[in-house]
C-alpha positions as CSV (number, residue, x, y, z in Angstrom):
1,X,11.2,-7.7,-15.1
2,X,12.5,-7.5,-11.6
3,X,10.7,-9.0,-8.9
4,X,7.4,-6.8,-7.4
5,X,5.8,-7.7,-4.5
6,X,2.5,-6.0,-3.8
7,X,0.8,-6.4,-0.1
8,X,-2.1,-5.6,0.0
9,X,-3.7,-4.5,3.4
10,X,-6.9,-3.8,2.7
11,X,-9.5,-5.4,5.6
12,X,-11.8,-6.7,2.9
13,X,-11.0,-6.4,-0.3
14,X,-14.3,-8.1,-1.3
15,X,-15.8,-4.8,0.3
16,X,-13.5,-2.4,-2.0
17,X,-14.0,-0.4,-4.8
18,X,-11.2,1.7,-5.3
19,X,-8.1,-0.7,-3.6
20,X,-10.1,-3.6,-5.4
21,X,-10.1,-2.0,-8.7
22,X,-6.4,-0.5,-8.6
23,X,-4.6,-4.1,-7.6
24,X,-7.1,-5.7,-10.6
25,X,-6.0,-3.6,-13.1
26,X,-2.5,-3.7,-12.0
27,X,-2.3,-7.9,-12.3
28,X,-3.9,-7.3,-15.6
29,X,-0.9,-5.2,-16.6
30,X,1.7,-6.6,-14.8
31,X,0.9,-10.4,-14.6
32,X,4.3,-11.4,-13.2
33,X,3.6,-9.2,-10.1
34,X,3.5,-11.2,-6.9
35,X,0.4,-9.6,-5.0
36,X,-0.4,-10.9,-1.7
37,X,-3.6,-9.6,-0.3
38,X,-3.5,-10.0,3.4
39,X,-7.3,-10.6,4.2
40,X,-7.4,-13.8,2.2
41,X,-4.0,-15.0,2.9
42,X,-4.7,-14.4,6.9
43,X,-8.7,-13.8,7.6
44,X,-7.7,-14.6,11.1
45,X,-4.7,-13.0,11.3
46,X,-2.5,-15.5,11.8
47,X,0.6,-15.0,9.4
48,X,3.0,-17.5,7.8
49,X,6.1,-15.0,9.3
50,X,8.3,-17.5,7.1
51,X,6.1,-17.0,4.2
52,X,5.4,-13.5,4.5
53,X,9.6,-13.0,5.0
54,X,10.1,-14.9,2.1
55,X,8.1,-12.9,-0.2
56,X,9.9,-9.8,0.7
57,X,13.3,-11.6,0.7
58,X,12.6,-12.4,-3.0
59,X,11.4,-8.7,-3.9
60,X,13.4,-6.2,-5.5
61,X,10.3,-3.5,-4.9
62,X,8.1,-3.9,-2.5
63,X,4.6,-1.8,-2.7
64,X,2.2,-1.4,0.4
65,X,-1.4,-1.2,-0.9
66,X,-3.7,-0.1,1.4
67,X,-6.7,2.6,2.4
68,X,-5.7,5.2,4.7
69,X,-7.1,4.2,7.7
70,X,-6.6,6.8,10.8
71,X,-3.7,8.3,9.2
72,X,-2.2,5.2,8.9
73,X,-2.1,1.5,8.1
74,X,-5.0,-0.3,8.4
75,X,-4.7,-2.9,11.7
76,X,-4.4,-6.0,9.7
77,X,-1.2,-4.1,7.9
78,X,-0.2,-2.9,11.0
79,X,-0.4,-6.1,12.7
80,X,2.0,-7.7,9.5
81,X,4.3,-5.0,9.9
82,X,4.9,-5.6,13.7
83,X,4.9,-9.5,13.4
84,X,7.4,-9.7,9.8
85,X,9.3,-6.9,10.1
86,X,10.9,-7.9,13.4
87,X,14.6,-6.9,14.2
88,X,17.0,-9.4,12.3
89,X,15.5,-9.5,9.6
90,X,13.7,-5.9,8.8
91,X,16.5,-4.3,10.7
92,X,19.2,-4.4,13.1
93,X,22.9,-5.9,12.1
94,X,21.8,-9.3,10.7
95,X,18.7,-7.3,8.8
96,X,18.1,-8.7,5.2
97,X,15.6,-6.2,3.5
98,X,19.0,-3.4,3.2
99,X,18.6,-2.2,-0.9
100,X,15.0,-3.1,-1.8
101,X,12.9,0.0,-2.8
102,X,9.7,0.9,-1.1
103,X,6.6,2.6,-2.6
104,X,3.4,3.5,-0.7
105,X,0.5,3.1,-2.3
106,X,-3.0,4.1,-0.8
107,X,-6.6,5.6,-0.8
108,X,-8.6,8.4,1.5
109,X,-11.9,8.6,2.3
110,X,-12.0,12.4,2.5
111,X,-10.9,14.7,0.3
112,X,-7.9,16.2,-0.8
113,X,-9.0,19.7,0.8
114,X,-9.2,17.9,4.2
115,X,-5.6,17.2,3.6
116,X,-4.2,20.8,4.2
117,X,-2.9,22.6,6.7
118,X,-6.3,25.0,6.5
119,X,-8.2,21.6,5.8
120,X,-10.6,19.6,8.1
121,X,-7.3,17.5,9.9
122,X,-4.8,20.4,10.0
123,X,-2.3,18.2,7.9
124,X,-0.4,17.8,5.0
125,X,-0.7,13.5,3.7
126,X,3.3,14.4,3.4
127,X,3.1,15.2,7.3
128,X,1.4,11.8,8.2
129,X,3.8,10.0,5.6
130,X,7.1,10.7,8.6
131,X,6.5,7.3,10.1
132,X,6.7,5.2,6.9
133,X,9.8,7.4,5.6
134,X,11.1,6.2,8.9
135,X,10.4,2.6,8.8
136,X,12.4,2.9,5.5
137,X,14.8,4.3,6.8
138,X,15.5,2.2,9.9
139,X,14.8,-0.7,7.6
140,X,17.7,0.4,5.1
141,X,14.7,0.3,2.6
142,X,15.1,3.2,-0.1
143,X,11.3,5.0,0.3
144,X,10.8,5.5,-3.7
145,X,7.2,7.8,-3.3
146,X,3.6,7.9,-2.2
147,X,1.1,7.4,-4.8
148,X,-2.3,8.3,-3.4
149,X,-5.9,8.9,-4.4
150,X,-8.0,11.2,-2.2
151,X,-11.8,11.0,-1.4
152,X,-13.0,7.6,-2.1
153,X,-15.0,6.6,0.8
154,X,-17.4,4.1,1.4
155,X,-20.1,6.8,1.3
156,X,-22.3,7.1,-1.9
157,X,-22.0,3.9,-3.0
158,X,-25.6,3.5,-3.4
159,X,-25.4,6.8,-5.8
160,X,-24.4,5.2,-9.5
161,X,-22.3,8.3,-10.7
162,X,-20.1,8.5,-7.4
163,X,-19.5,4.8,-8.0
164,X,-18.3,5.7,-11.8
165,X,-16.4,8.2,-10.5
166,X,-14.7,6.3,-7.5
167,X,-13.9,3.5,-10.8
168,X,-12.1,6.1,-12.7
169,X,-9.7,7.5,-9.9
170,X,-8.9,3.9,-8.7
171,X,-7.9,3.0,-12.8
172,X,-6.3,6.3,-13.0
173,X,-4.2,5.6,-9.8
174,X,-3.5,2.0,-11.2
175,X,-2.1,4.1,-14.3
176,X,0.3,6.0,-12.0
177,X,0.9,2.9,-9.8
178,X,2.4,0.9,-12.7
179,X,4.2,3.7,-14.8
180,X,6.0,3.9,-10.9
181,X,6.6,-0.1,-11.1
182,X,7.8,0.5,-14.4
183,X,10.4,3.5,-13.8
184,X,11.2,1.8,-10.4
185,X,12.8,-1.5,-12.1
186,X,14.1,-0.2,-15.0
């Protein structure tokens, strides 16, 4: 198997359902997959920048797990993009990331309905996706795809079926996540 590297950016995992649940089910399945979950790694975001670096150097696909957090990455992501994906090494003419594939991986609190131009936020998840196609881009990363899961907020977790139900999209994302790591390394 080719190397995988999963970040996870999730704030607090230990607070997840749904992000928690897809990266469990993906290291029982793919044990070999290096998964790096920011919040425990760096709970005050500091970041080993040589570490971090590393990881990706040794990656052949590199996944960016995360909730959907105002249309983007959450800030502890955010901040770990700005900090490790500085010119020289994510980009520019010494950049070393060049060939490695990308693949987005995340969660939405709302619904896929609000996700529509008609919809409560007047956009397509394809629309907000632009920046991240362009990161790839400038980072001569090959963007593979999105794999997302809409509608599993933090709302209702008190309510037993919506819990059940938030499970079984998180394991049927994990499905889709690692038939994508799968088809990805192949």
């Amino acid at each position: 198997m080719k190397n995988i590297l999963i970040v996870s950016g999730h704030p607090n995992l230990n607070g997840s359902l749904a992000n928690a649940t897809i990266l469990d089910e993906v290291a029982r399945e793919l044990p070999k997959v290096n998964i790096r979950c920011l919040d425990k790694l760096y709970p005050t975001y500091q970041f080993d920048i040589h570490a971090e670096q590393q990881a990706l150097l040794d990656a052949d696909l590199i996944v960016w797990q995360f909730p959907f957090s105002w249309y983007s990455l959450p800030g502890i992501m955010k901040l770990w993009v700005d900090e490790v994906f500085v010119h020289g090494f994510a980009h520019g003419s010494t950049a070393k990331l060049g060939g490695k594939k990308l693949l987005l991986s995340f969660t939405t609190g709302a619904s896929e309905a609000a996700y529509t131009t008609s919809g409560f936020f007047g956009h397509t998840i394809e629309e907000y996706l632009l920046p991240f196609k362009t990161t790839a881009t400038l980072c001569n990363l090959e963007y593979v795809e999105a794999i997302y899961t809409n509608g599993v907020s933090y709302a209702g977790r008190d309510d037993e079926e919506k819990v059940s139900a938030q499970k079984y999209s998180a394991r049927e994302h994990a499905a889709r996540l690692i038939d994508s790591i799968r088809n990805n390394i192949a």
